[in-house]
C-alpha positions in Angstrom: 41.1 -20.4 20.6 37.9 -18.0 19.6 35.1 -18.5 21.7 31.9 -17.6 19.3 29.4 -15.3 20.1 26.2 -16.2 21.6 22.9 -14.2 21.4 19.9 -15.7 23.5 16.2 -15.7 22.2 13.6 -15.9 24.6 10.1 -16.1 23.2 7.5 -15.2 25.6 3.3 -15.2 25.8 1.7 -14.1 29.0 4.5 -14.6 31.2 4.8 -11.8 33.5 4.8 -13.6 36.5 7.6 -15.7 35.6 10.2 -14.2 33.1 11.9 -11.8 35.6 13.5 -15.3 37.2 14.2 -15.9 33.3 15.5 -12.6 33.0 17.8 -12.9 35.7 19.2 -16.2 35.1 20.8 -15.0 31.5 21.7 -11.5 32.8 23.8 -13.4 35.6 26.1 -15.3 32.9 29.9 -15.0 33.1 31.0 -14.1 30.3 27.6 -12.6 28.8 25.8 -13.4 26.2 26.8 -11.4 23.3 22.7 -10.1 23.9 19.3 -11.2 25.1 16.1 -10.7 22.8 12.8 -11.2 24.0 10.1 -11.7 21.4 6.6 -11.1 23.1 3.9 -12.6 21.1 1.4 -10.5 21.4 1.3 -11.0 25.7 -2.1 -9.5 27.3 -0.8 -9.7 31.1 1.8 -7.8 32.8 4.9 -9.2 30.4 5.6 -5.8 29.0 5.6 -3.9 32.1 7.9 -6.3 33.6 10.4 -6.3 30.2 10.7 -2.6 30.8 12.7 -2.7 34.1 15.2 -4.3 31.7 15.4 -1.6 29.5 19.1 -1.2 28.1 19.7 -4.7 28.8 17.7 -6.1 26.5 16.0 -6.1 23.3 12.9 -7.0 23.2 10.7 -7.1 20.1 6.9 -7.0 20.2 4.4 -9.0 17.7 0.9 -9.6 17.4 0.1 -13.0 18.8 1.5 -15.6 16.0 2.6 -18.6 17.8 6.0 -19.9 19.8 7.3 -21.0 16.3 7.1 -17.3 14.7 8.4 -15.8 17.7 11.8 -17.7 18.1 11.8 -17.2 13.9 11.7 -13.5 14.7 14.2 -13.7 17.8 16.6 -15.2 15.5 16.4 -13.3 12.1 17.3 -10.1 14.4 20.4 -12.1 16.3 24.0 -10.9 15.9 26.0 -13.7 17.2 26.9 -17.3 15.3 25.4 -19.2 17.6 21.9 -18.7 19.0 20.7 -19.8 22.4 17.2 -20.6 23.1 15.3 -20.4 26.6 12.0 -20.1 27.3 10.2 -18.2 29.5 10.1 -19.9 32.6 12.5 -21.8 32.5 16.1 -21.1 34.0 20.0 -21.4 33.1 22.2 -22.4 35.2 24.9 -19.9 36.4 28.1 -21.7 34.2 25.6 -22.0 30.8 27.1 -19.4 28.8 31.0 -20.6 29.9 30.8 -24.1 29.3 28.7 -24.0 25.7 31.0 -21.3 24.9 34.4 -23.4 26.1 32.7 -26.5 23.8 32.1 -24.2 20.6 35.3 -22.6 20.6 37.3 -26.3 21.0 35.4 -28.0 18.7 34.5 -25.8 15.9 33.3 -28.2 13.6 30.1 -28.1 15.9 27.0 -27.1 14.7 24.4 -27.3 17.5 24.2 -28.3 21.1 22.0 -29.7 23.4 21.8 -30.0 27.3 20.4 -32.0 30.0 18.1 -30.5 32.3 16.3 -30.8 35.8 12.4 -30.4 35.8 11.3 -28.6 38.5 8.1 -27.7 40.2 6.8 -26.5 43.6 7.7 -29.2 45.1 11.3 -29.3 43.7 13.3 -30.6 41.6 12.9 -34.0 39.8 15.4 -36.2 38.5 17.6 -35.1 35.5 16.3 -35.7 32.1 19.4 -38.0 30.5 18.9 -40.1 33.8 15.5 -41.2 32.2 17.3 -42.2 28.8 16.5 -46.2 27.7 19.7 -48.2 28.4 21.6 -48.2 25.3 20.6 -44.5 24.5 24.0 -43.2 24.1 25.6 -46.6 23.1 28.2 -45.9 20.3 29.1 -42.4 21.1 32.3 -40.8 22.0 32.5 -38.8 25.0 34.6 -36.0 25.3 34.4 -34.6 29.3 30.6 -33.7 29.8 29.8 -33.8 26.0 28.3 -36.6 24.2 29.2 -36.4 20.4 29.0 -38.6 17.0 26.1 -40.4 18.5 24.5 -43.0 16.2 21.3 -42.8 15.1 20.4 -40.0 17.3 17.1 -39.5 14.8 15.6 -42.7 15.4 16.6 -42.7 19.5 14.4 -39.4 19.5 11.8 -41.4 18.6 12.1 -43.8 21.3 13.2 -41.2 23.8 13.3 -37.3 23.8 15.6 -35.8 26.2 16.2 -32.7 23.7 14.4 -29.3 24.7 14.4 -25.9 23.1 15.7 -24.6 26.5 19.8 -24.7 26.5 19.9 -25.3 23.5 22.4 -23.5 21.4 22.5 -23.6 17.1 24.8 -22.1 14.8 22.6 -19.5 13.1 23.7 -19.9 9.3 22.7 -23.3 9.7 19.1 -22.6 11.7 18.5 -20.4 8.4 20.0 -22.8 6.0 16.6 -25.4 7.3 14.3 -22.3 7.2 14.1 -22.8 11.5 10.6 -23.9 13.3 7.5 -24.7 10.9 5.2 -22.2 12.2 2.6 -25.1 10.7 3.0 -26.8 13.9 1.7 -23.7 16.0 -0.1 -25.1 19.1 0.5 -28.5 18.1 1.6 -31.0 21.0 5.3 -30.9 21.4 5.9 -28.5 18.8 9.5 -28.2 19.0 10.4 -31.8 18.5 9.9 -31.4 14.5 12.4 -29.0 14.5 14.7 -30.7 16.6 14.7 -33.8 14.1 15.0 -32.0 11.2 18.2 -30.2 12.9 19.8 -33.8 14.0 19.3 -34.6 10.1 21.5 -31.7 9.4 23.5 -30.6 11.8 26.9 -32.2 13.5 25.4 -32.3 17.2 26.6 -32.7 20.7 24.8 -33.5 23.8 26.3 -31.8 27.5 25.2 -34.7 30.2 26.3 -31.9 32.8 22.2 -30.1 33.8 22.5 -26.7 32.6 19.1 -25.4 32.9 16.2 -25.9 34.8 12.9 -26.5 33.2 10.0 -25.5 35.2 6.8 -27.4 35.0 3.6 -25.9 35.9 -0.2 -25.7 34.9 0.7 -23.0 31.9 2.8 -25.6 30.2 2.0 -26.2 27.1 2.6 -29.8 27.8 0.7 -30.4 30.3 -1.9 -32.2 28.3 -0.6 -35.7 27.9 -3.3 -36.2 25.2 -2.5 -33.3 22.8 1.1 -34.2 23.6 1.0 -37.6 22.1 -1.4 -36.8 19.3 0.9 -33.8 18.3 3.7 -36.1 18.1 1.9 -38.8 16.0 1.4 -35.8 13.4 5.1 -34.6 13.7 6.1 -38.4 12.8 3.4 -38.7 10.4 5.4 -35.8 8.6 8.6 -36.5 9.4 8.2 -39.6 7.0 6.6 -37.8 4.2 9.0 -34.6 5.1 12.3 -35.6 6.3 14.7 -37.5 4.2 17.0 -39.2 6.7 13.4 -40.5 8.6 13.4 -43.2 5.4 15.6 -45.2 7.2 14.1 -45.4 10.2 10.5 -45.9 8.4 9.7 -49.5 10.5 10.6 -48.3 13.8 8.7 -45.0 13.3 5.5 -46.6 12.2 5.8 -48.9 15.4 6.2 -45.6 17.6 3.1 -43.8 15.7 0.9 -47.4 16.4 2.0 -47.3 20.3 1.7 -43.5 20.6 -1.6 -43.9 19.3 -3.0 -46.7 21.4 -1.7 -45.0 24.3 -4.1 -41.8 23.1 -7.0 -44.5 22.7 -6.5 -45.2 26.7 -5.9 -42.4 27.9 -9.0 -40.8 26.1 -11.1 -44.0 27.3 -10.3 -43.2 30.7 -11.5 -39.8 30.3 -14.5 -40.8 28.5 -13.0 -38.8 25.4 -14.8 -41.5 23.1 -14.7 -39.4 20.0 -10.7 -39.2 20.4 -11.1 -42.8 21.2 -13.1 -44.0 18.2 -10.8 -42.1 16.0 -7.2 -44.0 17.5 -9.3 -46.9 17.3 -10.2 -47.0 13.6 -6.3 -46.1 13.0 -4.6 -48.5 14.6 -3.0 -50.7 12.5 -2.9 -54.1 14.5 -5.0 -53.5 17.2 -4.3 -56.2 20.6 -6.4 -58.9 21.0 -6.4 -59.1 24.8 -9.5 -59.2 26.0 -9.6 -56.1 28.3 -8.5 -53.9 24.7 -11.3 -55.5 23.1 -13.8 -55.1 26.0 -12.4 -51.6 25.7 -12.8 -51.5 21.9 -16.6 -52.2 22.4 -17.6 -49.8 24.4 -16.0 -47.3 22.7 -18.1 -48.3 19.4 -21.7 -48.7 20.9 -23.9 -45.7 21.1 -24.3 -43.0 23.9 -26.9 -44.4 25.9 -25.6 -47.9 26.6 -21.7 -46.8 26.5 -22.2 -44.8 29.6 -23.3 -46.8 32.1 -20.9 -49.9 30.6 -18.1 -47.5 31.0 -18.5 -46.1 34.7 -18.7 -50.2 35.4 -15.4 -50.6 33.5 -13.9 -47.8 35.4 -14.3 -49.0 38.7 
């Protein structure tokens, strides 16, 4: 049984106060990755200084600042191993990562890409794991071989209802992240970037999910996520071109159109409750069947009256 080799890409932006946790979490693998790159876009704090006290245990590659997309693009194009391993910069693996994708690959070597379940953590802990969240029904249909979920139907269209699947743990056969040209560096800071890629990768790729946490995602106020607003228009945009884009989202056209009308009224009430009334106006004017319940529409109203009188109607609606 050969076990493939596994390089890890860690792209990384102004991270210096977190990557050596990073750092130490890949460095600690038994067995070892095959190596670890770091690509630092371009980072104006104290990232490089702190890369260098892993000099000769690392490669790290330095770019101008082009975006997370570009970055892992880079990481990848200078990998050695068959499979590469993503993990970004403040987040951690867990200590049996390496060992248990690397027991999967070599058994089932018909398998083109992984994907793990994580813990979020912050400073107050850690939160539930991610699969825990999953809809009943989520992994309905698949087989289940130990901690791996594989052959899972309709995993595209599930995204869209749920999406457990994050750069961080997981782990691609390289030819094939080449073969679908890896992460559109069009989606640079768009909300939940990643998630285009990882649906264009389920389209292609023979997939399994590990139910076992192998990472630890660590949320905190330099996510790129933490704006729930950019978040949720980002992934209208990436469904928006998934359907125009993506071949295998044609059969899933009805249920993505649903998930683009809800994702945009939630955008129309979150940005009413900030009193974001441009982002507001615009959801409005794109819904497609707007509710007719009278709050919505008392909503709806306000949003479409000018400044002066939408104020004060609005602090009222607020209380």
């Amino acid at each position: 049984m050969s076990v493939p080799t596994i390089s890890l890409v860690i792209p990384a932006y102004n991270r210096g106060h977190l990557i050596a946790d990073t750092l130490d979490s890949a460095l600690n693998q038994q067995p070892p990755f095959l190596e670890v790159i770091v690509v630092d876009d371009g980072s104006t704090d104290g990232t490089a200084a702190v890369l260098e006290r892993y000099a000769g245990r690392i490669q790290v590659i330095a770019l101008s600042n082009g975006g997370v997309q570009r970055a892992r693009n880079t990481g990848v194009a200078a990998a050695r191993g068959e499979f590469i391993a993503m993990c970004d910069s403040d987040d951690l693996l867990e200590p049996g990562y390496v060992a248990a994708m690397g027991d999967w690959l070599a058994q089932h070597p018909d398998c083109d890409a992984v994907y793990t379940n994580f813990i979020p953590f912050d400073s107050c802990g850690p939160q539930p794991d991610k699969f825990a969240g999953a809809p009943a029904g989520f992994f309905d249909g698949a087989r289940r071989s130990g901690a791996f979920w594989h052959d899972i139907p309709d995993l595209y269209v599930r995204t869209v209802a749920y999406q457990p699947l994050f750069p961080t743990g997981s782990v691609i056969r390289k030819s094939l992240y080449e073969a679908i040209k890896g992460y559109d560096t069009r989606f640079n800071r768009v909300g939940g970037e990643d998630w285009e890629f990882t649906l264009r990768l389920i389209g292609a790729a023979r997939m399994a999910l590990c139910a076992t946490p192998l990472v630890r995602v660590r949320k905190h106020d330099g996510n790129d996520s933490g704006d729930n607003i950019r978040t949720v228009l980002g992934t209208v945009q990436i469904l928006e071109f998934a359907l125009r884009e993506h071949a295998v989202a044609a059969a899933y056209r009805d249920a993505i159109l649903r998930s683009i009308e809800e994702r945009r009224l939630d955008v129309f009430h979150g940005a009413f409750a900030r009193g974001a009334f441009d982002t507001a106006a615009e959801m409005l004017a794109l819904l497609r069947e707007p509710p007719r319940d009278r709050k919505f529409r008392l909503k709806a109203a306000i949003t479409r009256l000018p400044g002066l009188l939408r104020q004060p109607l609005w602090r009222l609606s607020q209380q």
